[in-house]
LOZA-536387 format. One record per residue (C-alpha): x, y, z. Coordinates in Angstrom, 1 decimal. Example, Ala and Ser with C-alpha at 12.3 -4.5 7.8 and 13.67 -1.06 7.14 Angstrom:
! LOZA-536387
     px     py     pz
   12.3   -4.5    7.8
   13.7   -1.1    7.1
This chain:
! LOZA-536387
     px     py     pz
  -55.6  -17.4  -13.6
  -54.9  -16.5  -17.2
  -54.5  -13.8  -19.3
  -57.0  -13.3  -21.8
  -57.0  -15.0  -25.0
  -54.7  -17.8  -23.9
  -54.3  -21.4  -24.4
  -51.6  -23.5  -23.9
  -51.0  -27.3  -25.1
  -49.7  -29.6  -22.7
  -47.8  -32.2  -25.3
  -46.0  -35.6  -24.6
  -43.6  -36.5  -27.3
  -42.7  -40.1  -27.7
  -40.0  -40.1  -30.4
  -39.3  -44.0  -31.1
  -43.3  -44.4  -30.9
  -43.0  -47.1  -28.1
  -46.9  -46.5  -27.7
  -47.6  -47.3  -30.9
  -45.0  -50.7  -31.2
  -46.2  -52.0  -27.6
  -49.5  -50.8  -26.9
  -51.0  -50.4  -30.4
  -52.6  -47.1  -29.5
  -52.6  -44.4  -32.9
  -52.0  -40.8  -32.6
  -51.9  -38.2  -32.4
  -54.4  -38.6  -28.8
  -55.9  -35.5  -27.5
  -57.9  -34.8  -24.5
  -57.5  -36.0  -21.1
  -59.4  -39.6  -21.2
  -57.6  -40.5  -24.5
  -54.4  -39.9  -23.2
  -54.8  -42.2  -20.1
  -56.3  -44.5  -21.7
  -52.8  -45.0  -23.8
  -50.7  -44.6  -21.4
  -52.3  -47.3  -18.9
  -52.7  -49.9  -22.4
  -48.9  -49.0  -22.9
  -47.7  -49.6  -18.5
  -49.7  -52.8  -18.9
  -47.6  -54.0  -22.1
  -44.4  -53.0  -20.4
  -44.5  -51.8  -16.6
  -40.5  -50.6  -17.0
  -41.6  -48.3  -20.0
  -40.9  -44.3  -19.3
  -43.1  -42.9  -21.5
  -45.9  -44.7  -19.7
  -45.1  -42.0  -16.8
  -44.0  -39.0  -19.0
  -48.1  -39.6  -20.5
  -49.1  -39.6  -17.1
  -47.2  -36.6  -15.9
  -48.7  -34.6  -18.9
  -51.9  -35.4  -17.1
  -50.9  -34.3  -14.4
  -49.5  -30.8  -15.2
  -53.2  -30.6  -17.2
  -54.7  -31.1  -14.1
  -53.0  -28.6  -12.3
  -53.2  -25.9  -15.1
  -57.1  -26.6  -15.0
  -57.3  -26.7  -11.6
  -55.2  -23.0  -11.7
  -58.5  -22.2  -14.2
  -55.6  -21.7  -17.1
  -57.2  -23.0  -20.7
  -55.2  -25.8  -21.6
  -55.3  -29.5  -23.8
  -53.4  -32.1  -23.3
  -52.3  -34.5  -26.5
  -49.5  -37.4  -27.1
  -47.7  -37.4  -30.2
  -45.5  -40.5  -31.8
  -42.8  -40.6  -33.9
  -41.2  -43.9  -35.4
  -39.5  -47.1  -34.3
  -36.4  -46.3  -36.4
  -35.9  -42.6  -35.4
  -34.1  -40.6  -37.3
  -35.4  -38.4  -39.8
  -38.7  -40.7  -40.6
  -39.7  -39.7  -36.8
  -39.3  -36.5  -37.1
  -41.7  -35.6  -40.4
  -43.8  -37.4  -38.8
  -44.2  -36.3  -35.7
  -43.9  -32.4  -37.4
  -47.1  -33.6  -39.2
  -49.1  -34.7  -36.0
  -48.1  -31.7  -34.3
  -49.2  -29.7  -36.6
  -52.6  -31.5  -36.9
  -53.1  -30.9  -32.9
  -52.1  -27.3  -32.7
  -55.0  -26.5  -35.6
  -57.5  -28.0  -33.8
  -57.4  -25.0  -31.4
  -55.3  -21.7  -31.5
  -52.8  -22.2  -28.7
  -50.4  -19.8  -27.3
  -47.3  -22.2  -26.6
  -46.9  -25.4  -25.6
  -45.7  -27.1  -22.6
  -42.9  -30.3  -23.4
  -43.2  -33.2  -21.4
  -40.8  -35.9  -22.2
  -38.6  -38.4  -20.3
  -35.7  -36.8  -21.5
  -32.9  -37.9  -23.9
  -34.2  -38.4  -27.4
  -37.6  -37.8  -27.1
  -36.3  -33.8  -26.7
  -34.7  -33.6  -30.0
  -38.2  -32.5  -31.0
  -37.7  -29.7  -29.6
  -36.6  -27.5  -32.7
  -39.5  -28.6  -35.1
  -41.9  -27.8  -31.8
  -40.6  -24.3  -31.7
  -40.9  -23.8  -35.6
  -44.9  -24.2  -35.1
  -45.4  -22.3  -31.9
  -43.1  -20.9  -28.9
  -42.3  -23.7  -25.8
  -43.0  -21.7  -22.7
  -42.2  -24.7  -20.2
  -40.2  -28.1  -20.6
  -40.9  -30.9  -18.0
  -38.9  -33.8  -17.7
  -40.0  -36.3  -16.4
  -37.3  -39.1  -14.4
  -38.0  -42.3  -12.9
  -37.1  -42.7   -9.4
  -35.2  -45.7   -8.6
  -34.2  -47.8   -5.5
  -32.6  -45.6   -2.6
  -29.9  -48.7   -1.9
  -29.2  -49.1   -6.5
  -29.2  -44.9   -6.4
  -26.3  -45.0   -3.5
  -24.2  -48.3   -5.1
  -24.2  -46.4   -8.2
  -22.9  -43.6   -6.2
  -20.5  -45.6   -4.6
  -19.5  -47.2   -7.5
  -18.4  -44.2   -9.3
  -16.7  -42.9   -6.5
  -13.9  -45.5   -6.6
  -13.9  -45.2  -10.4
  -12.6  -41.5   -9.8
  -10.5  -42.7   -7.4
   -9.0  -45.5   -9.5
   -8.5  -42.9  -12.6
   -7.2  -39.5  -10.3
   -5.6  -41.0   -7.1
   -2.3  -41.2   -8.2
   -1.8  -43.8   -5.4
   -4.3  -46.2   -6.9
   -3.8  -45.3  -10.5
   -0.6  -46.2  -10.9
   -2.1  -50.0  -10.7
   -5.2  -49.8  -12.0
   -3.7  -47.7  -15.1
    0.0  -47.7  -15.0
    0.6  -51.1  -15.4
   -1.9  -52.5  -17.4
   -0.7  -49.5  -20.0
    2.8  -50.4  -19.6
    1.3  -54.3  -20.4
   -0.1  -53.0  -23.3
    2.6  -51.0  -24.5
    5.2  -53.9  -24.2
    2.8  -56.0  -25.7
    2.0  -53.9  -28.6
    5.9  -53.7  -29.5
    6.5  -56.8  -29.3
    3.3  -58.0  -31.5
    4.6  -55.2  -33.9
    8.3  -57.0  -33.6
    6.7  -60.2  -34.6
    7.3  -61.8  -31.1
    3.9  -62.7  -30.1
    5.3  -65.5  -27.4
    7.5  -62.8  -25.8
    4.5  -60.7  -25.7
    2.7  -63.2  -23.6
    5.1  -64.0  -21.2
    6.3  -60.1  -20.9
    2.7  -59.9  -19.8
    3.1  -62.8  -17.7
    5.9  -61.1  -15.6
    4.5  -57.7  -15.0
    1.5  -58.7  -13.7
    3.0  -61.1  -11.3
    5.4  -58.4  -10.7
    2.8  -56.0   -9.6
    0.9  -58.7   -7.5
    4.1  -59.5   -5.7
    5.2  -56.0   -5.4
    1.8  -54.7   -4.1
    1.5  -58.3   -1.5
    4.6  -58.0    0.2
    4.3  -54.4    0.6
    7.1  -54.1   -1.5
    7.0  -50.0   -2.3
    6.1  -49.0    0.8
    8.8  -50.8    2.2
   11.2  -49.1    0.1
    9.5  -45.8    0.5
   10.4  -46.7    4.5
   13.9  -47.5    3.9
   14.7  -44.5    1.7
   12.9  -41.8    4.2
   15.4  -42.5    6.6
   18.1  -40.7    4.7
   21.8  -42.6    4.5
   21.0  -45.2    6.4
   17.8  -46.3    4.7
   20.1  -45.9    1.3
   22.3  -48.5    2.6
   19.5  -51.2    3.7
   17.9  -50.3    0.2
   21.2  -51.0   -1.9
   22.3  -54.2    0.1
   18.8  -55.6   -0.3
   18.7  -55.0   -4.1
   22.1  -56.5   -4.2
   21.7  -59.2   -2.2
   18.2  -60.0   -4.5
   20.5  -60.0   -7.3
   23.1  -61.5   -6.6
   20.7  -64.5   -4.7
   18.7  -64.6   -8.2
   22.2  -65.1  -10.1
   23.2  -68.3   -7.9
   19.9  -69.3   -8.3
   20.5  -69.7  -12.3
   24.0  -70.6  -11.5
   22.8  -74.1   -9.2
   20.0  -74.7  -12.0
   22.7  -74.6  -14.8
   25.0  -76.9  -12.9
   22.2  -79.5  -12.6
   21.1  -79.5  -16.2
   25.0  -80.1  -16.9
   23.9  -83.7  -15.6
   22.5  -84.1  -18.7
   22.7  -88.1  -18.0
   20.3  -87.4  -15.5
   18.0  -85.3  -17.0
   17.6  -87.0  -20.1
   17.1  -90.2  -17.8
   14.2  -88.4  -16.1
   12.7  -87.0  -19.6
   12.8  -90.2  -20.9
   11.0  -91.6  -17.5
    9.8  -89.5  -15.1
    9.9  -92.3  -12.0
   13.9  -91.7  -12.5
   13.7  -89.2  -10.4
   13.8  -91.1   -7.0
   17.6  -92.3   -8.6
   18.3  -89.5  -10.1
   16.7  -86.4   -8.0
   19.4  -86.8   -5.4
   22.1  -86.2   -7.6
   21.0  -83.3   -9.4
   19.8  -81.4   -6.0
   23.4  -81.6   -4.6
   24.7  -80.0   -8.2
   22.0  -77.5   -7.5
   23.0  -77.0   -3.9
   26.5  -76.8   -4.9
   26.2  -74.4   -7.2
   23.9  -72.0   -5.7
   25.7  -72.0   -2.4
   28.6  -69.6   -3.0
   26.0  -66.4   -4.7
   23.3  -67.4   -2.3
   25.8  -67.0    0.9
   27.2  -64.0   -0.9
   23.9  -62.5   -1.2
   22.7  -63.0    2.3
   25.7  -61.6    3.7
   25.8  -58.9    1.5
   22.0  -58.3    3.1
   23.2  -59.1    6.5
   26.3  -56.6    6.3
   24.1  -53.6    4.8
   21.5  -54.2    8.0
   24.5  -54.2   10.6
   26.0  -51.1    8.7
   22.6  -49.4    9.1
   22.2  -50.1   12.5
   25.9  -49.1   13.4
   25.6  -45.1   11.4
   22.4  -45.5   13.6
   24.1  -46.1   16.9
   21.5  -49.0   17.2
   22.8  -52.4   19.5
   20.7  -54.4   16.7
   24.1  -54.5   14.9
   25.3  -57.5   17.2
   22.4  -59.3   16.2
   23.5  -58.5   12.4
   27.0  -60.0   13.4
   25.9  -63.0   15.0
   23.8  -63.9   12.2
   26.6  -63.5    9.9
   29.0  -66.2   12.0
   26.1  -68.5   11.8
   26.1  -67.9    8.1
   29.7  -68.9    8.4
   29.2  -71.8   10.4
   26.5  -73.5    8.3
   28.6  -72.6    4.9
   30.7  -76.3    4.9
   27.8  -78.2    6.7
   25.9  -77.3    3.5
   28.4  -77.6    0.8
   28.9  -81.5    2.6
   25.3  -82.4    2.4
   25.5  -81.5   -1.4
   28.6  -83.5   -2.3
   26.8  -85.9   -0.1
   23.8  -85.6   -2.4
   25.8  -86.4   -5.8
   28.3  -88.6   -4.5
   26.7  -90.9   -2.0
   30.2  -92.2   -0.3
   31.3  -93.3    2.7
   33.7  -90.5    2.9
   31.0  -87.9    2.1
   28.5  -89.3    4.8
   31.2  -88.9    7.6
   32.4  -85.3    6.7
   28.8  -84.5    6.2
   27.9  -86.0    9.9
   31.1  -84.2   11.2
   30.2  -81.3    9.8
   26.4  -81.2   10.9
   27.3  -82.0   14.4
   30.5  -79.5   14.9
   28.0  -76.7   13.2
   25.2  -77.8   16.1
   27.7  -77.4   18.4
   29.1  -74.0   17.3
   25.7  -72.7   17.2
   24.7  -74.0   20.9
   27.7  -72.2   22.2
   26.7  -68.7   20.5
   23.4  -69.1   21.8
   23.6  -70.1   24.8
   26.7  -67.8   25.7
   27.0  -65.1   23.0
   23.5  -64.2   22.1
   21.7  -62.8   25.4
   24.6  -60.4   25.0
   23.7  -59.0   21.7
   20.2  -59.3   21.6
   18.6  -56.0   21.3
   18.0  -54.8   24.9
   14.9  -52.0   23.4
   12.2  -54.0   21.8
   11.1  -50.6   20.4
   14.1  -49.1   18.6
   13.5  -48.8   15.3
   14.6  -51.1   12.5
C-alpha cells in the first residue's frame, strides 16, 4: 500500500532511440498497452535488442507496483541515434511532457545499463529517482563459464610471474630491441633480432631448458660445476661449429662451382664436408669433453659411481678422435692412402671399443639405477 497522495512513474529510457531507428515506434509512450506494443514491434525487428527487455521489465515492475495497489504509470522515453548532447534535450523534453501529464512523486529508472543511465542527472533535475532497475540479459551457462575461464588465465598470464615472464617478458624485450634498432636505422637487424629471441624462448621453454638449470644449480657446488661445463662446452661446440663452416667456404672453388650449378654438389659436397669435419673436430671434441669432465667431476664431489661411466665415455671420445679426423681427409682427398688409414682406423677404433664394453663397462656402470644424476 501507499501513502497518500503518491504516484510514482515507472520510466524506460532508451538513450540511442533504438525503438525509434528499428521499430518505428514515436515517443514519448505512456500506459501499459502502448508500451508493449513497442517493445514487442522493436524484439520482432531485432530479437538480440536489450531495450526490448528493459520495456518489458518496466512492465513488469508496473505490474507489481499495481498489483501492491501503489498508483503508478509506466512510459518509454527515446533519445537519438547520435547520442550525445542532441539525446539528451531531447529526451529532457519528453520527460518533461510525461511527468505533466500527472503529478508524480519520483520516478523509478529502468534501463539496461551503460549509456542509457547517463540520463540520470537530467531525471533527477525534474523529479527525485527513488529506485533504479537494471535490467541484464542472461546468457548461456557454458559462454558465462568460458568467459570465466578465459579471464582466469589472462590474470594468470599478466600476475603469475611463472607464466609472465613469456607471455610479457619476452615479447617486451622483442619490442624493445626492436624499437632500438628501427630507431638506429637497422630495420633488417631488427627482424632477425626478433627472429632469434623468439626461437630462443621456444627452444628454451621445449627442452626444458630453465628448469633444467634451476635443477642443476639447487644442488649447490656440484650443480655449479655441471651448469658451467655445460655452458662451456655449448660454447665452445658453437665456436667449432663456425670454425668447420669457415674452413669449407675457404674452398671457394667449390662453392662458387655449386652457386654457379647447384647439381655440383654430388662432386663437390664430399670435399667441402671433410673441410667441415676437419675443422669442427678439434672445438667440438673439446667441447664434449669439457661436458663430459664437468659430469664426472660432479659425480666424484658427489661420491656417485656414475663417474666411471663419465670416464669411459671420455676414452671412447678418445678412441673415435683419429677415426674421425681420417674419414674427413678421406672426404677432401679421396686417395688410396687416405682410404686405408681411414679403414685402419675405423676397424682398430671397433675393436677398442668391443674390448671396453665387453670387459670394462659392466664394471663401471652404475650399480643404483636410482642415484641421482
Amino acid at each position: 500500500m501507499s501513502e497518500d497522495g503518491e504516484r510514482y512513474l515507472v520510466l524506460c529510457v532508451d538513450r540511442d532511440d533504438d525503438l525509434g531507428v528499428k521499430a518505428r515506434v514515436q515517443t514519448p509512450l505512456t500506459g501499459r498497452d502502448a508500451a508493449i506494443a513497442a517493445a514487442t514491434k522493436l524484439a520482432l525487428a531485432d530479437p538480440e535488442e536489450a531495450d526490448a527487455n528493459a520495456i518489458f521489465a518496466a512492465v513488469r515492475k508496473y505490474d507489481e507496483l499495481v498489483k501492491s495497489k501503489t498508483p503508478c504509470e509506466v512510459a518509454v522515453v527515446c533519445g537519438d541515434v547520435n547520442r550525445g548532447f542532441e539525446a539528451d534535450r531531447r529526451l529532457g523534453r519528453q520527460i518533461t511532457k510525461v511527468l505533466s501529464d500527472a503529478p508524480y512523486s519520483g520516478v523509478i529508472l529502468v534501463s539496461d545499463g551503460g549509456e542509457d543511465e547517463q540520463v540520470i542527472p537530467i531525471i533527477q533535475s525534474l523529479k527525485p529517482i527513488v529506485s533504479v532497475q537494471r535490467v541484464a540479459v542472461k546468457h548461456s551457462e557454458s559462454v558465462e563459464e568460458t568467459y570465466e575461464v578465459l579471464g582466469r588465465y589472462l590474470r594468470m598470464l599478466i600476475f603469475d610471474p611463472h607464466y609472465s615472464k613469456y607471455a610479457l617478458g619476452v615479447p617486451g624485450l622483442i619490442l624493445i630491441l626492436a624499437g632500438i634498432l628501427v630507431v638506429a636505422g637497422r630495420a633488417a637487424e631488427a627482424g632477425l633480432a626478433t627472429l632469434l629471441i623468439i626461437g630462443g624462448a621456444f627452444l628454451v621453454r621445449g627442452f626444458n631448458v630453465d628448469r633444467t638449470v634451476a635443477g642443476l644449480l639447487q644442488r649447490g657446488p656440484t650443480g655449479y660445476i655441471r651448469f658451467i661445463s655445460m655452458m662451456g662446452a655449448t660454447l665452445v661446440v658453437i665456436a667449432g661449429i663456425d670454425t668447420g663452416y669457415v674452413a669449407m667456404m675457404n674452398d671457394t672453388v667449390a662453392v662458387t662451382a655449386i652457386e654457379n650449378n647447384p647439381s655440383q654438389i654430388f662432386s663437390y659436397g664430399g670435399p667441402l664436408i671433410g673441410y667441415f669435419i676437419g675443422g669442427a673436430l678439434n672445438l667440438v671434441w673439446i667441447g664434449i669433453a669439457i661436458y663430459s669432465i664437468g659430469a664426472l667431476l660432479s659425480h666424484a664431489a658427489r661420491n656417485s659411481i656414475r663417474w666411471r661411466r663419465d670416464a669411459y665415455t671420455l676414452v671412447i671420445l678418445a678412441i673415435l678422435y683419429f677415426p674421425v679426423l681420417t674419414f674427413s681427409n678421406f672426404l677432401v682427398r679421396g686417395t688410396a692412402e687416405a682410404t686405408f688409414f681411414l679403414i685402419s682406423y675405423i676397424l682398430l677404433g671397433l675393436a677398442a671399443i668391443f674390448v671396453l664394453t665387453i670387459a670394462i663397462y659392466p664394471r663401471v656402470r652404475p650399480k643404483v639405477p636410482s642415484e641421482n644424476e
